[in-house]
N, C-alpha and C positions, 0 to 999 in steps of 0.2 A: 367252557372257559369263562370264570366270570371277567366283565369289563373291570379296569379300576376307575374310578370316578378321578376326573380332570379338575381343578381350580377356573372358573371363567375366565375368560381372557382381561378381566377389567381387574380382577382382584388381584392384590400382590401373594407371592407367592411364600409360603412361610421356608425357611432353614430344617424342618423338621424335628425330631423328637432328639434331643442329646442323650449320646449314649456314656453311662462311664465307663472311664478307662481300665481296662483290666491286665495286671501284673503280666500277667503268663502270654498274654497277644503278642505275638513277633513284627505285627504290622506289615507284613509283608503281602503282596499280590499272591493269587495262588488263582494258576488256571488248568482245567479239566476238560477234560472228553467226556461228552456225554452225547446218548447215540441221539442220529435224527431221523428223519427220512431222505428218501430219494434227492438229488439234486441241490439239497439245502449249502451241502459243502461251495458248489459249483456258487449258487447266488450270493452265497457270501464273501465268495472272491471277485464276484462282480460288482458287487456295492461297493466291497474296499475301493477295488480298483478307479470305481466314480469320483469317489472319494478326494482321492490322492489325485487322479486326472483335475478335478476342477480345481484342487490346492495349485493347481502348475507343473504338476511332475511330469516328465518325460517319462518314455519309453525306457529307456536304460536303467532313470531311478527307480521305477514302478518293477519293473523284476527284481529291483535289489530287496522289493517288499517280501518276495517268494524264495528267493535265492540266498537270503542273511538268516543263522541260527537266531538272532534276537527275536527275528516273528515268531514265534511261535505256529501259530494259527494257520499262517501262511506259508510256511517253513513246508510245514507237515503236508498241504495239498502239492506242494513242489515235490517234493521225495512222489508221494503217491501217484503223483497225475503226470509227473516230467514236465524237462522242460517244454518242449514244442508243443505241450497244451497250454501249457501258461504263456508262454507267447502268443498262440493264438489266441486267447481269452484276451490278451495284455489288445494286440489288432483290435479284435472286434469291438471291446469295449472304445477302445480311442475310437475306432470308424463313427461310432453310435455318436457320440460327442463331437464330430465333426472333427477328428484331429487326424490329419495328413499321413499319408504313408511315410514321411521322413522322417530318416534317425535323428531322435531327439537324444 
């Protein structure tokens, strides 16, 4: 895997290359499954979950990440994993961060 080369920390960072606009672009988001390995599904519901724990969210709001059609991302490990793993992922991750057994 090549590195990409970083900007130094002193240097300002440029806007990048402008691209133009093209007629036929719908502008729209568009997201895809693409395979991984082992475990990566699991870590990336645990970063979300950090995420959204140091934003302030409770426990209640934080399933609503897994439990709401709008995630996509997270929708998808709820259907597969159920709920009482994502609950448990939802515990562990707050335990780690230092955040209380009470419903939040």
């Amino acid at each position: 895997m090549k590195s990409i080369p970083l900007p130094m920390m002193d240097q300002p960072v440029g806007l990048g290359v402008p691209l133009p606009a093209h007629e036929e672009d719908p502008y729209e988001l568009v997201g895809m499954v693409i395979p991984g390995e082992e475990g990566q599904t699991e870590a990336m519901a645990q970063a979300l979950l950090e995420e959204f724990i140091l934003l302030g969210w409770g426990r209640k709001r934080l399933m609503t990440l897994f439990t709401s059609s709008l995630y996509l991302g997270t929708h998808r490990i709820y259907q597969e994993k159920g709920e009482a793993w994502v609950q448990d992922l939802i515990n562990e991750t707050c335990a780690q961060w230092g955040i209380g057994t009470k419903e939040q």
